[in-house]
N, C-alpha and C positions, 0 to 999 in steps of 0.2 A: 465202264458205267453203262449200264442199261438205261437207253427214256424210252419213257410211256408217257402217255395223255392217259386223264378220266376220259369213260366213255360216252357219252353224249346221254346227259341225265334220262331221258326218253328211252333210250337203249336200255339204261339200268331196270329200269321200272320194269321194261318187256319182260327181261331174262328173268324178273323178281316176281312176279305173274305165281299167283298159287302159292310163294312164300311169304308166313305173316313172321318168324323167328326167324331172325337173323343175325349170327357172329362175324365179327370183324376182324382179317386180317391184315394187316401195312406189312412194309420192309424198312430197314432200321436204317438201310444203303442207301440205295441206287433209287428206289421211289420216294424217300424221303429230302433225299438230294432234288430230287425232281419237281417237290412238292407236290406229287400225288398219293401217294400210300404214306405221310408219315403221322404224328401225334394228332397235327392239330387238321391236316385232313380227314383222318378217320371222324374226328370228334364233330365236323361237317357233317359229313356224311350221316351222323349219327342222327343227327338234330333234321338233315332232311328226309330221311327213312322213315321217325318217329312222326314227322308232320305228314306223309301220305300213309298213316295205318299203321306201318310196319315196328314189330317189338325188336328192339336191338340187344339182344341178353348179355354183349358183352365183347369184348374185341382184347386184341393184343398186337407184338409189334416185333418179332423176333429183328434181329442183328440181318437174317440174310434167310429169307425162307426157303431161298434155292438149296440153302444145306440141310438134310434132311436131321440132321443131331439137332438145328436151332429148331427148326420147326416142330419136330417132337417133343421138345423140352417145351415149347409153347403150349403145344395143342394139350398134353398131358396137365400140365398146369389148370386149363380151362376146361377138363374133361367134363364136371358136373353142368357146367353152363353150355358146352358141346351137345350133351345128351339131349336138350330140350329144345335144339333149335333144328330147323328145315331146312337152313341154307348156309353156304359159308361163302362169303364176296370178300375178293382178297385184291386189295389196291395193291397191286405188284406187278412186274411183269409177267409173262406168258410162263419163264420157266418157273416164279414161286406160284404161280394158281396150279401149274400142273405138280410142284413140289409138295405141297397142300392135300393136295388131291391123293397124291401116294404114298404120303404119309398120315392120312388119316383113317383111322383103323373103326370108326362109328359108319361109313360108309353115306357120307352126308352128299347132300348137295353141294359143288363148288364150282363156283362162278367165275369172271373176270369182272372187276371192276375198273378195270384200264386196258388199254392200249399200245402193244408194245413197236416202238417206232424203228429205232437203233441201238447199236453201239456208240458209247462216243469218250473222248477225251472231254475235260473242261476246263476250259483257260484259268488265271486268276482273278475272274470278274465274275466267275461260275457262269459263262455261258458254256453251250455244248455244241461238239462239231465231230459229223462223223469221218475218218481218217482210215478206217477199215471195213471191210469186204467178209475178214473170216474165209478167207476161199483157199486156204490151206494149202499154199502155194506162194510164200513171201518173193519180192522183188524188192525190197528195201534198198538189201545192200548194192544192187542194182542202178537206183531211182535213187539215189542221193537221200533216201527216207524219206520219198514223197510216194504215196500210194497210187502210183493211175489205174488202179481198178478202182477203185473210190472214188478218184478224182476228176478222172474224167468219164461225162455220162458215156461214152463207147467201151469206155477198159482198155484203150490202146495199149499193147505193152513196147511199140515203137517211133516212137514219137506221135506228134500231135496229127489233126486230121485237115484236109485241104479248108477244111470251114475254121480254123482259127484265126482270128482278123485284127493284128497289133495286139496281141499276147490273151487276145479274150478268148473265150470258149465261144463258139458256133453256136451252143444250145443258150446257154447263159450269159450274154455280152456284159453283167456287170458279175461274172468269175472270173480270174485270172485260168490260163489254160496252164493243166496241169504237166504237161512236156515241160511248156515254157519254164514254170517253177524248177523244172528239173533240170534244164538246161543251166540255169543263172546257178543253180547248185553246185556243178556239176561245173561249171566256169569256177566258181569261186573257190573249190577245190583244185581247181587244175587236174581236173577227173574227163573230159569233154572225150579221151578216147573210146570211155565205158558206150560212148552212145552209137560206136562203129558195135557193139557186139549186137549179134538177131537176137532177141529173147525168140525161145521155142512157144507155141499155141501152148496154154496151161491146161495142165490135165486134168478134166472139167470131174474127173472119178475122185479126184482128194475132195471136190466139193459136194459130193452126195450123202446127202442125208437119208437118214439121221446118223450122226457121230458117234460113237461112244472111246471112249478110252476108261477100262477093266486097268483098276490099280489092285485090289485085292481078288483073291481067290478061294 
């Protein structure tokens, strides 16, 4: 799950500067889960566009704009109402505005209308919590399935740091410290030898951007 935030109405307006046509894109996911890109945000946005000037010609809502199959099936759909507009602001994350962008063959203007924050899991209460790094370099089965690059603001990959104080984190006293989590883990397995192994320095080259992984040819 990708979160975003909308971006601060005053921002929108900047980047919307010189556009009067405007289409709408949401995501059907991860920004609708979020409630920022979905139905009934777009239909906001619509209504406060319309009330500073701006002509809204029409919006859609693909499944997942990061795939470029949903987003072309989109944008083809809305091509007549595409052709008449100046901008396209897509409540999505970072990678559907730039999906957007690359799959739009009119050559429009595309914008961000959000903010992209994290990765994250979401409990069964729908909050959101981020658990991963992305640093292409897992310690899972290491860490009892507890992240310390995520988890603790250092990244310690060997235990905790001299500022952990009765199991809290040094930066954030009301965290629990992410060693600790892993130690009681790591106890309740009767795994506690795992924590004599040195994890090596992570080889900071699996995390350089940008990524790709080429499945077709």
């Amino acid at each position: 799950m990708i979160i975003t935030e909308q971006k601060p109405w005053k921002d929108l307006l900047d980047s919307l500067k010189g556009y009067a046509k405007i289409f709408l894109v949401g995501c059907g996911e991860c920004a609708t889960t979020c409630k920022t890109g979905g139905e009934d945000e777009l239909l906001k946005m619509k209504g406060q566009l319309e009330a500073h000037g701006k002509t809204v010609l029409g919006m859609c809502i693909p499944g997942a704009p990061c795939v470029a199959a949903q987003i072309k099936t989109e944008l083809a759909k809305n091509m007549k109402l595409l052709r008449q507009a100046e901008a396209v602001l897509v409540l999505a994350c970072g990678l559907g505005t730039q999906s957007v962008k690359d799959n739009d063959r009119l050559g429009l203007v595309v914008l961000p209308g959000c903010n992209t924050l994290f990765g994250a899991v979401m409990d069964a209460r729908g909050n959101f919590y981020e658990k991963c790094s992305l640093c292409g370099e897992c310690v899972l089965d290491v860490t009892a399935g507890i992240c310390p690059i995520t988890l603790c603001p250092k990244g310690l990959l060997n235990g905790p740091c001299g500022g952990m104080d009765k199991g809290k984190c040094e930066v954030d006293k009301e965290r629990d410290c992410a060693w600790v989590l892993i130690y009681k883990e790591l106890e309740k397995r009767k795994k506690l030898d795992e924590l004599k192994k040195i994890q090596k320095p992570k080889d900071f080259k699996k995390a350089t951007k940008p990524h790709n992984l080429i499945m077709a040819k």
